[in-house]
N, C-alpha and C positions, 0 to 999 in steps of 0.2 A: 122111363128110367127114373127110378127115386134120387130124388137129391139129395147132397151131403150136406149139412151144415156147417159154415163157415161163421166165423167170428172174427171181428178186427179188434185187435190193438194196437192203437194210434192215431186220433181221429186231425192230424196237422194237414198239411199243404197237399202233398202225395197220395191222401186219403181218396179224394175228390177223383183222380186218373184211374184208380181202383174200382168204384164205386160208381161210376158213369157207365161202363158198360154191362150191369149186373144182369139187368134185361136178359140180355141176349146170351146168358147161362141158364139156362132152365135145370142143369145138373149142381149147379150151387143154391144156396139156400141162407142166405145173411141172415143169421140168428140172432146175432146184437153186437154193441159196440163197447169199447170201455177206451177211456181217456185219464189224465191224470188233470186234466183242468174240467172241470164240471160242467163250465158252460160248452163249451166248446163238441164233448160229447152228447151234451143236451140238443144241442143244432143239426148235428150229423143223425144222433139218432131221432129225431121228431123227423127229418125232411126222408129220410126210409122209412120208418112206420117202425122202426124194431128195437128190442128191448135196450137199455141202458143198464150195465155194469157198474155200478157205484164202486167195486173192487175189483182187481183182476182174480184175486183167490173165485170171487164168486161165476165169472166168465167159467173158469178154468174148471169148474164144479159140473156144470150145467153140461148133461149125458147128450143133449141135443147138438152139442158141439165137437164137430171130427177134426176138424181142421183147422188151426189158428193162423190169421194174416198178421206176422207182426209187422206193424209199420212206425215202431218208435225209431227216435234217434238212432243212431248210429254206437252211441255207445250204451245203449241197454239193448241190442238186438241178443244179445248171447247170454243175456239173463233173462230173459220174457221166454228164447225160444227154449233154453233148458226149464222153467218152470214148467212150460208148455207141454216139452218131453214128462217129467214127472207127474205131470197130472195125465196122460197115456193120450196125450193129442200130438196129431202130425203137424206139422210146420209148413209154412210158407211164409219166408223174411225177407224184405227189401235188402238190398245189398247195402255193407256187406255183410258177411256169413256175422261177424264178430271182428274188432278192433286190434284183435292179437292173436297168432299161431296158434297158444297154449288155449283159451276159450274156444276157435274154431276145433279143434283135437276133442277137445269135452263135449262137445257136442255132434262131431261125428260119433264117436266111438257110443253117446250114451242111445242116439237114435241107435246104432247096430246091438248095441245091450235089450234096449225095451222094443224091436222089431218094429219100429214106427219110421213113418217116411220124414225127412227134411226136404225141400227144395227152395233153392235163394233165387232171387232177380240176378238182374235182368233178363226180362223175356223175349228180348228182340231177335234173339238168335229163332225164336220159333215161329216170325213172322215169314213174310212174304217172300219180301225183298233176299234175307240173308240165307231163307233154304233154296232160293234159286241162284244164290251167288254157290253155295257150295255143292247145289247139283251139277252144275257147272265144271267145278273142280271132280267131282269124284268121275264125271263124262269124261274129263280129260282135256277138256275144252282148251288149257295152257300147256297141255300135257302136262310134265310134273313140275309142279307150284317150287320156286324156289325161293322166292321175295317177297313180301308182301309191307307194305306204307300204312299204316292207320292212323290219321288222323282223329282227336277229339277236343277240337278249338270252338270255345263256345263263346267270343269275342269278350269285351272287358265290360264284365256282367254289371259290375260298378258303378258304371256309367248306365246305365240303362233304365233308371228309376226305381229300384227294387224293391224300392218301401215302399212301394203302390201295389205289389206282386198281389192279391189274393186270391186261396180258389172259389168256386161258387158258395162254401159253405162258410165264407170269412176269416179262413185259415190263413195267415201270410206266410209269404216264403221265410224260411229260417234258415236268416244269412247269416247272422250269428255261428253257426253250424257249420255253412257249408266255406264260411270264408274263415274260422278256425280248421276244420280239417285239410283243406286243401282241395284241388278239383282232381288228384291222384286215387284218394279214396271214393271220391263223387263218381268219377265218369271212366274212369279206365276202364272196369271192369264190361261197358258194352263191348269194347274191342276183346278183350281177351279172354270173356265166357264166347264170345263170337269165334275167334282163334282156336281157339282149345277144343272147343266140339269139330271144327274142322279139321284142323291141323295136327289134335294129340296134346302131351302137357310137353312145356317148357322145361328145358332145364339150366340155361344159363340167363343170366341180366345183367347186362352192363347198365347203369341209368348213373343220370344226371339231374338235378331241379334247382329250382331259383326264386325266389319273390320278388318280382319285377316291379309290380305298383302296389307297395303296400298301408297307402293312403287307400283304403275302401271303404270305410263306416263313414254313415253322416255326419255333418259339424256336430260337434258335442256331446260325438260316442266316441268309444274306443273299444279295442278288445284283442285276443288273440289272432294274428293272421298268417296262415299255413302256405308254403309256395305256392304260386298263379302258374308255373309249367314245368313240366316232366318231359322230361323223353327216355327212352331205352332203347337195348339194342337185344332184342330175344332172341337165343339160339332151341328150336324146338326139337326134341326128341328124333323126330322125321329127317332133321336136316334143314330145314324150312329155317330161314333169318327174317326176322321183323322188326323193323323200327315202328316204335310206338310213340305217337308225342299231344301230349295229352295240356291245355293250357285254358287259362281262363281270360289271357292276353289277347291273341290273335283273332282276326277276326273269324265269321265259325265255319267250320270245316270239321266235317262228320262223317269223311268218306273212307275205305280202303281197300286198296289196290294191289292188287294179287298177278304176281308177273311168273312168268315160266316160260320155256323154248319157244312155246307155241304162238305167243302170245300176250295180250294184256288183259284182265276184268277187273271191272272197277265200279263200287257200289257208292254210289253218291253220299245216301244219308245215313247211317246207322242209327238212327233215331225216326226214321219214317218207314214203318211196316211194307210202303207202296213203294218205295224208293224206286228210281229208273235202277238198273243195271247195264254195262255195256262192254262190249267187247273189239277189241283191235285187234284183227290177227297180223301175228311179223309175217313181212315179207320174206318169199323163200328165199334164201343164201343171202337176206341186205336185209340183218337187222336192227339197219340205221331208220329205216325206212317203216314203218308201222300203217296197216291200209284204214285208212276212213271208219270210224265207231260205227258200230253196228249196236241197235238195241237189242238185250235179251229179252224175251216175254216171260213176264214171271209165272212159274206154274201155274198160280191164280190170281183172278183177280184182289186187291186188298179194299174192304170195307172198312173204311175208318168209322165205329161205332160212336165214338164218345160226340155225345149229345151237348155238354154243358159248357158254359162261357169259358171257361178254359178248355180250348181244346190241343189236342195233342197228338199226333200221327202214329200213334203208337197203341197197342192193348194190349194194358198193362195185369188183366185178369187173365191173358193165356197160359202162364206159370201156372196160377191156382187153380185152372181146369185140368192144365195137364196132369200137378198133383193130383187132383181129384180122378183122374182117370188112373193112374198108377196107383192108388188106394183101391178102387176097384180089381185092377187088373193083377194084385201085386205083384207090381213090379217098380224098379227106379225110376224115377220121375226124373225125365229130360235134364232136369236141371238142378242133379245131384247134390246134396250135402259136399261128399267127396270131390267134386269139380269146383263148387262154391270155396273149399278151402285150398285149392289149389291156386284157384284164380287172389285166393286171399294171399297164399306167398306170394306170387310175384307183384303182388301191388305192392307189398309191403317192399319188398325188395328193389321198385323201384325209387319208394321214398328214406331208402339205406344211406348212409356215408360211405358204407364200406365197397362202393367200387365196382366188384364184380359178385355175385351173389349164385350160389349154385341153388338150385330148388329139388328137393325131394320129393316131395305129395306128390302120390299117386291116383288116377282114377282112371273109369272105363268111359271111353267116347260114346258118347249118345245117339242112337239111331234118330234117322230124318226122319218129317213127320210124314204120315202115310199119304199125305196128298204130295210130297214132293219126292217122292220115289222115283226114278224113272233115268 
C-alpha cells in the first residue's frame, strides 16, 4: 500500500505523543515539519530526518503533502486548518475543532465546498478499551443505556511540578494555555466524542463551573486563569442523561459508567487505550443488590507503541490513520468534522452562564472499527 504523506504543524509538547508511534504506520509518510519558533522545529525535524518548513505557505505548497496534522494552539487551529482546506489539503486537528461555533461552521461547510476530508481528536474513542465498552452497549449487555457518570478529574495539575513537564524533544508543557482556557476545552471532549459516537448528539445542557484554586502560576508569574471544574447535566437525543464533570481539582478519575435495566459497565480510564472494562449485572427483581464485577475481555489485545520517555497509554496517530484510510476509501473519517463541531457546542455550552443551552449541530454516528464488530 503507498503511503500518504503527512505534515505537521506544531512542533510543541503534543508533538512528541504523535510522532512516537510513526514506525508502526507504514501507510503514513512524514514529509516535514513547520513551527513558528525556529529552533524548536529545527529539534523535531533533525531527530526524524525530515524537511523543515521555514513557512507554512511553503508546507502547504509542497504536492508531496495530502494531509496536514495541525497541532498548534488552540486558538490558531481554525486558521491553519482553513489555510490547509485552501491550499486542497485534508486535515487532521488536535482538539478542538476551532474556539467558536461561527469558525467551526467555516470550516465544515468549506471542507464540504472543496470535497476534502476534516477529522479532530481525540482518538480514544478508536482505541481498545472504548470499542469494547460500546460493543457492549450495542449487545445489550445493560439492555437499553439510560445513565451514564463521566468523570475527567485530572487532580490539581498545579501542584505537580509542571515547569519540569518536557517531552523528549524539549518542548514544555504550555500551562500558560491550558491554565488560561480551562480543563473544559482541554479534556471534556474525550468523554463526549466518546458519548456521541455511542449514544448519538446531545441536545440539552444544563452545566455549571467555578475556579476553585486560582493561585496556579509560579512566584513571580501571573496570568489569565479559566475555571478548574465543570460539570453538566446532558439530555441526548436517544433519551440517554449524562452527567459530565470534568475538573483539574480532584484527584484523577477518567472513568464512565454506563447504567441500564440490565445492569452496570464501567470503563476505568478514558485515557488508556488498554483500560480494564467491567461489568455488574443487577440482581433479578433486587436492584439494590448488584452481583460481584466481572471483567470484560476487550476485543483485543491493546499494544501500547509509544517508545519515548514520555509515555502515554494512548495512540494518538490512530485518527490520522484512520483519516488516511477514509482518504483512500472516500469515505468520512471516524472522527468527522461534523461531530468535532458538535462536540464543539456542547463544550462551549457547558462553559455558558446561560443555564440551560439547547444544541443544534447535526451529525452521522460513526461505524465501529472493523475489528470490534461483533
Amino acid at each position: 500500500m503507498e503511503s500518504i504523506g503527512i505534515a505537521v504543524v506544531g512542533c510543541g509538547y503534543v508533538s512528541d505523543f504523535y510522532l512516537s508511534s510513526l514506525a508502526d504506520y507504514a501507510e503514513l509518510a512524514l514529509i516535514g515539519i513547520h513551527d513558528l519558533k525556529s529552533d524548536r522545529a529545527a529539534a523535531v525535524g533533525a531527530r526524524h530526518g525530515v524537511q523543515v518548513y521555514k513557512e507554512l505557505t511553503e508546507l502547504l505548497a509542497d504536492d508531496r503533502v495530502r494531509i496536514v496534522v495541525n497541532l498548534t494552539n488552540p486558538d490558531s487551529h481554525s486558521d491553519v486548518t482553513l489555510a490547509a482546506l485552501a491550499a486542497g489539503k485534508h486535515v487532521y486537528s488536535e482538539k478542538p475543532l476551532a474556539t467558536d461555533l461561527a469558525a467551526g461552521r467555516r470550516i465544515v461547510a468549506e471542507a464540504e465546498r472543496t470535497g476534502l476530508l476534516v477529522a479532530c481528536a481525540p482518538a480514544s474513542i478508536l482505541g481498545e478499551a472504548l470499542q469494547t465498552l460500546w460493543r457492549e452497549i450495542r449487545r445489550g449487555t445493560v439492555q437499553a443505556p439510560c445513565l451514564a457518570y463521566a468523570q475527567l478529574d485530572d487532580g490539581a495539575v498545579h501542584m505537580m511540578g509542571f515547569q519540569d513537564w518536557r517531552n523528549s524533544a524539549g518542548s514544555p508543557w504550555p500551562y500558560r494555555d491550558e491554565f488560561a482556557s480551562g480543563c473544559n476545552i482541554e479534556h471534556s471532549s474525550y468523554h463526549l466524542t466518546a458519548m456521541t459516537t455511542m449514544f448519538g448528539p446531545v441536545r440539552r445542557v444544563v452545566a455549571d463551573h467555578a475556579t476553585l484554586m486560582p493561585d496556579k502560576f509560579p512566584a513571580n508569574e501571573d496570568g489569565p486563569v479559566g475555571p478548574d471544574y465543570f460539570t453538566a447535566s446532558l439530555t441526548f437525543e436517544s433519551g440517554l442523561v449524562s452527567r459530565l464533570t470534568c475538573s483539574i481539582v480532584a484527584p484523577p478519575d477518567r472513568s464512565i459508567t454506563v447504567i441500564g435495566e440490565g445492569g452496570v459497565l464501567r470503563l476505568d480510564n478514558c485515557w488508556d487505550l488498554g483500560s480494564g472494562v467491567i461489568f455488574r449485572r443487577a440482581a433479578p427483581g433486587n436492584w439494590a443488590y448488584l452481583e460481584p464485577a466481572k471483567n470484560v475481555p476487550l476485543v483485543r489485545p491493546f499494544v501500547n507503541w509509544n517508545r519515548d520517555s514520555i509515555s502515554h497509554p494512548m495512540d494518538f496517530l490512530r485518527g490520522v490513520a484512520d483519516l488516511s484510510a477514509a482518504v483512500r476509501a472516500d469515505r468520512t473519517p471516524r472522527l468527522s468534522a461534523k461531530q468535532a463541531l458538535h462536540v464543539l457546542e456542547v463544550t462551549l455550552a457547558m462553559s455558558s452562564s446561560a443555564g440551560v443551552s439547547v444544541i443544534t449541530s447535526e451529525f452521522e454516528q460513526p461505524e465501529p472499527m472493523p475489528w470490534a464488530v461483533g
